[in-house]
Structure formats: structure tokens, C-alpha cells
Backbone bond lengths (Angstrom), bond angles and torsions (degrees), N, CA, C in turn:
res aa  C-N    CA-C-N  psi(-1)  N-CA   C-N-CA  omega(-1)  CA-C   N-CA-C  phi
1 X - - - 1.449 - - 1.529 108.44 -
2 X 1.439 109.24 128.61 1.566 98.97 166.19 1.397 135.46 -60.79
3 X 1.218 111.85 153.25 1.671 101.25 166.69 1.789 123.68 -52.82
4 X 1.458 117.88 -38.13 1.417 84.32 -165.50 1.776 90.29 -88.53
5 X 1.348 130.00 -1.50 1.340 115.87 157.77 1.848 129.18 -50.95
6 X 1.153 83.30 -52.48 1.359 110.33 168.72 1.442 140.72 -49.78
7 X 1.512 110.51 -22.21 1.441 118.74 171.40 1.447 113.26 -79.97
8 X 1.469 105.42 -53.27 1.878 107.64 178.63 1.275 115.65 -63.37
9 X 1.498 136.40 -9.18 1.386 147.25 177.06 1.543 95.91 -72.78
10 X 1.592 101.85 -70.48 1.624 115.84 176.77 1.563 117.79 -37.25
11 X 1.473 113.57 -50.82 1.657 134.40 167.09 1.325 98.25 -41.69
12 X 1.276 130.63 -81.21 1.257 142.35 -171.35 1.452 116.08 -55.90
13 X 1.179 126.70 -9.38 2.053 128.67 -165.32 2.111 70.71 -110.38
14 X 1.288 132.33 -41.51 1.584 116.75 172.64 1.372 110.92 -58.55
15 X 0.936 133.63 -55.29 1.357 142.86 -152.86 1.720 106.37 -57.78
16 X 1.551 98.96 -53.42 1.208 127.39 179.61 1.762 113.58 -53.19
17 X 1.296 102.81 -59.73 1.153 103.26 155.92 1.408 140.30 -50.59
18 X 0.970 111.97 -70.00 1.543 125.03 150.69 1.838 101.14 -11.66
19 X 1.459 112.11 -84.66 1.554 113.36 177.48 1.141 106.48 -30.46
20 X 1.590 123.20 -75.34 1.503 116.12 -150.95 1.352 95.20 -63.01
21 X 1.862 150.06 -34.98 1.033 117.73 -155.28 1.818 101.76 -87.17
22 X 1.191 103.56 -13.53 1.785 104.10 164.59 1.521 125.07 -61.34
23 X 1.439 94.04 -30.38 1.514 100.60 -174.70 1.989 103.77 -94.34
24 X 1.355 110.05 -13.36 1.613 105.24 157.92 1.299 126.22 -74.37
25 X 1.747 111.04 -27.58 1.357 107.68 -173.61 1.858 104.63 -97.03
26 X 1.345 104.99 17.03 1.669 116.52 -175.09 1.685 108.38 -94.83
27 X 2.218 99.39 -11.25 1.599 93.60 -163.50 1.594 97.62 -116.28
28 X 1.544 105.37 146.22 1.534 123.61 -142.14 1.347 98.27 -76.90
29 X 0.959 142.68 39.79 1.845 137.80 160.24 1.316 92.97 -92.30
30 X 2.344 79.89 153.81 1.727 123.56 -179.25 1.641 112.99 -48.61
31 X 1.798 91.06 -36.42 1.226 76.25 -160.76 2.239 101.82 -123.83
32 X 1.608 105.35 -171.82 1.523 90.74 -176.23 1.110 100.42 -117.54
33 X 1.242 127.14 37.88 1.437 134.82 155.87 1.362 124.33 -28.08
34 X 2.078 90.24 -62.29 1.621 95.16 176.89 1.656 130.87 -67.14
35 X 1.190 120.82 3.00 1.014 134.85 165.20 1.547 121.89 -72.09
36 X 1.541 110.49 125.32 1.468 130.99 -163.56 1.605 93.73 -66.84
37 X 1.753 140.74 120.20 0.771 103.40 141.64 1.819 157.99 -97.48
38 X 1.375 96.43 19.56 1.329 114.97 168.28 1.509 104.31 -80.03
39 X 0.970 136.96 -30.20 1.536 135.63 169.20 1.530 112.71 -90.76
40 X 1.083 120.38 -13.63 1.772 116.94 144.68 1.665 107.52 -61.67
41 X 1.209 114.34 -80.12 1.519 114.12 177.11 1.819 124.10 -15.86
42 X 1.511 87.21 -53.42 1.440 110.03 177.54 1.354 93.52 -51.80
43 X 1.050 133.94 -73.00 1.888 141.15 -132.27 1.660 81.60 -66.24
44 X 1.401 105.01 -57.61 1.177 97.48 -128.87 2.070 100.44 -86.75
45 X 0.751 83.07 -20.86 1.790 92.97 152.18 1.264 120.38 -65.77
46 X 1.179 117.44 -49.22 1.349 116.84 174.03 1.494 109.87 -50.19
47 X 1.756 102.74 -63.91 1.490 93.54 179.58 1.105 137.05 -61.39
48 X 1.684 120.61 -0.54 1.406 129.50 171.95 1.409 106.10 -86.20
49 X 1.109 132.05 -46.98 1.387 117.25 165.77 1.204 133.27 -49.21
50 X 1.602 122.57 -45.41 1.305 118.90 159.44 0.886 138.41 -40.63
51 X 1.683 111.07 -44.49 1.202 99.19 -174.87 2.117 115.37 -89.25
52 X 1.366 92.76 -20.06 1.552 97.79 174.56 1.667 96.03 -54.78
53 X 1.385 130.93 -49.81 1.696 127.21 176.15 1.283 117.46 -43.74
54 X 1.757 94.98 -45.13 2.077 90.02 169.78 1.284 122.46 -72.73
55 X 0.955 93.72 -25.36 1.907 102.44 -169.12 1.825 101.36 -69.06
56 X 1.422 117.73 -39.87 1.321 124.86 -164.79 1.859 99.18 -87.88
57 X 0.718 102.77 -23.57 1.796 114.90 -170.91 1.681 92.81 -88.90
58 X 1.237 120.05 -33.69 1.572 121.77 -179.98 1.771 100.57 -74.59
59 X 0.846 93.20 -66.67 1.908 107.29 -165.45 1.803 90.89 -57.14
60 X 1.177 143.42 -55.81 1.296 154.36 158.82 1.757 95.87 -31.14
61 X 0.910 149.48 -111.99 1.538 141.40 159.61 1.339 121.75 -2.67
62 X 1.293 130.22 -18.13 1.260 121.63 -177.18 1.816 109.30 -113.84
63 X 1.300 104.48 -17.45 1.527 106.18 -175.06 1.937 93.47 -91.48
64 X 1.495 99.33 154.28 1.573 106.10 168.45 1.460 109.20 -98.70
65 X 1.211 118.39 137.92 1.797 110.31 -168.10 1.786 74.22 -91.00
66 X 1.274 67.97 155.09 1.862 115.25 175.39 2.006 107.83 -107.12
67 X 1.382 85.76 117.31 1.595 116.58 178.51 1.688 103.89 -90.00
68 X 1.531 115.94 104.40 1.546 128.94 169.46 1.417 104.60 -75.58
């Protein structure tokens, strides 16, 4: 598989993950057993990257680059 094939596949095997471990912590047991934790990892990585992308894409937009 190529690389730029290859990233939105990769995107999508997160995403996926991400869901199912949303949809484990959505089902009504004591305990969090049933929860995947390789698809915890996933989520929650995922969501650290994102938002470090917004955060850098924000701060990047707000500074004026400087011409040497």
C-alpha cells in the first residue's frame, strides 16, 4: 500500500477504535473491565494529537512570522 494511501486507512483503524472504546465505556457495568485497552490507548492518543494539531495550527495563526 502506498503511503499517501496509507494514512487515511491508518486515520480510519483510529477512529474505529476510538468508537468501539466509546461505545464500551457507553455499556452500563460496575466495573471497566469491558473496556478494550488497546482502544483506550488508541482514543486517547488520538485525542492528544489532535488537539496538540489545533493548538499548533492556532498559535501558528496568531503569531506574525518575522522576515530576516
Amino acid at each position: 500500500m502506498t503511503q499517501p494511501t496509507r494514512d487515511p486507512v491508518d486515520r480510519m483503524e483510529q477512529l474505529s477504535a476510538c468508537l468501539r472504546c466509546i461505545a464500551d465505556l457507553l455499556i452500563p457495568e460496575s466495573d471497566l473491565h469491558v473496556v478494550n485497552r488497546d482502544d483506550m490507548a488508541t482514543a486517547l492518543g488520538f485525542l492528544v494529537t489532535e488537539f496538540e494539531a489545533a493548538r499548533t495550527e492556532e498559535l501558528a495563526s496568531r503569531r506574525p512570522l518575522r522576515v530576516a
